[in-house]
N, C-alpha and C positions, 0 to 999 in steps of 0.2 A: 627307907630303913624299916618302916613299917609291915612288908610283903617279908622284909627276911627274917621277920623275929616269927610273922605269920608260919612262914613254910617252917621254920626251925620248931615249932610247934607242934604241927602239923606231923612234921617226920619222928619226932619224939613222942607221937601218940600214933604213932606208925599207919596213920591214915593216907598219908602217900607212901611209902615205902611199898607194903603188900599190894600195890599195882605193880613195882617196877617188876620187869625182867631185865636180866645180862642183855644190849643193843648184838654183841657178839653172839652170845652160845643161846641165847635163851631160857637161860638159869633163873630160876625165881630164889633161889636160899645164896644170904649171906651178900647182897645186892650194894654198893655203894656207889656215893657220887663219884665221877672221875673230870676233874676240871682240863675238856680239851683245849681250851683256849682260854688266855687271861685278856681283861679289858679289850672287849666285853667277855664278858663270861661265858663260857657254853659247857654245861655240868652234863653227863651223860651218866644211866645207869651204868653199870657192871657188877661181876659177883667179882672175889677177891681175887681168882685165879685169874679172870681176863687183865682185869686191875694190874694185877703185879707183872704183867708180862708186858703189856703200854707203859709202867711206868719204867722198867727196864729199859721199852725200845725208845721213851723220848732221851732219858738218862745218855743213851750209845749216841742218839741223835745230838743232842747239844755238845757230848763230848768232842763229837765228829767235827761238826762246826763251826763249835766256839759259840755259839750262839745260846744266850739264857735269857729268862723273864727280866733280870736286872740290869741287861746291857744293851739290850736291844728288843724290845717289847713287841715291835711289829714283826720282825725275821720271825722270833721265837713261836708268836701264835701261827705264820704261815705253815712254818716248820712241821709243828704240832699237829697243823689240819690237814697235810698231804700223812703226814704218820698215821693220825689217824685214821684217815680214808685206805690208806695203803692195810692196816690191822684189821679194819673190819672185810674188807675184801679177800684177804688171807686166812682161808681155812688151816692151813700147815704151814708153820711160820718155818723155812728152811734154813733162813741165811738172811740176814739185815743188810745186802752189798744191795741187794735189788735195789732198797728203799735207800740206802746211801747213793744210787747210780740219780735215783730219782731226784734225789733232792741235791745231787752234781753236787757231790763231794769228794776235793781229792784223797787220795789214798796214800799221802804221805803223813803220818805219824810216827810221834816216838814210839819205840818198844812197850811201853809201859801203857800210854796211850791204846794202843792195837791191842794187847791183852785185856785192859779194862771192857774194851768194847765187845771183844769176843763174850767176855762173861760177863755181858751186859744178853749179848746176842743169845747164849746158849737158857738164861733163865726164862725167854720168850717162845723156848721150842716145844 
């Protein structure tokens, strides 16, 4: 408990912060944590734009699934860690099917479903 009240410190005296850059784009302005994996943790820089576009593609991901942090804590970190490996190797995000094929999901959803995910999909383009 000690280390996190440290870094929480630390980052409020922006002594870590102006090191980070986006792990993505290489952005140094407007930089946050982005939690890839829960228990154990694994925080990663990002600027907000990379940010909102991984929390987009986990969002399509869990919806795809079924799979969240409360139901199933191990799927959801694997989940999370092929996404994220698949985001940061994607310069031009085109289509979230690739990363659905990767993580062998079928393709039968409701209506409602498949729309969510598209505009899950198109806020990451």
């Amino acid at each position: 408990m000690a280390v996190r009240r440290k870094v929480k410190r630390a980052v409020k005296r922006e002594s870590v912060k102006e090191y980070w850059t986006c792990r993505r784009c290489n952005s140094k302005k407007r930089v946050v944590g982005h939690h890839v994996t829960y228990r154990p943790s694994y925080v990663a820089p990002l600027c907000t734009l990379c940010h909102a576009k991984i929390t987009a593609l986990n969002t399509a991901v869990a919806i795809a699934t079924g799979i969240t942090k409360t139901n199933d804590i191990r799927r959801c970190n694997e989940n999370r860690m092929v996404t994220w490996k698949w985001f940061l190797k994607k310069r031009r995000l085109s289509s979230i099917e690739g990363l659905l094929k990767i993580l062998k999901v079928d393709y039968e959803y409701s209506d409602s479903q498949i729309e969510f995910i598209e505009q899950a999909g198109n806020r990451c383009l």
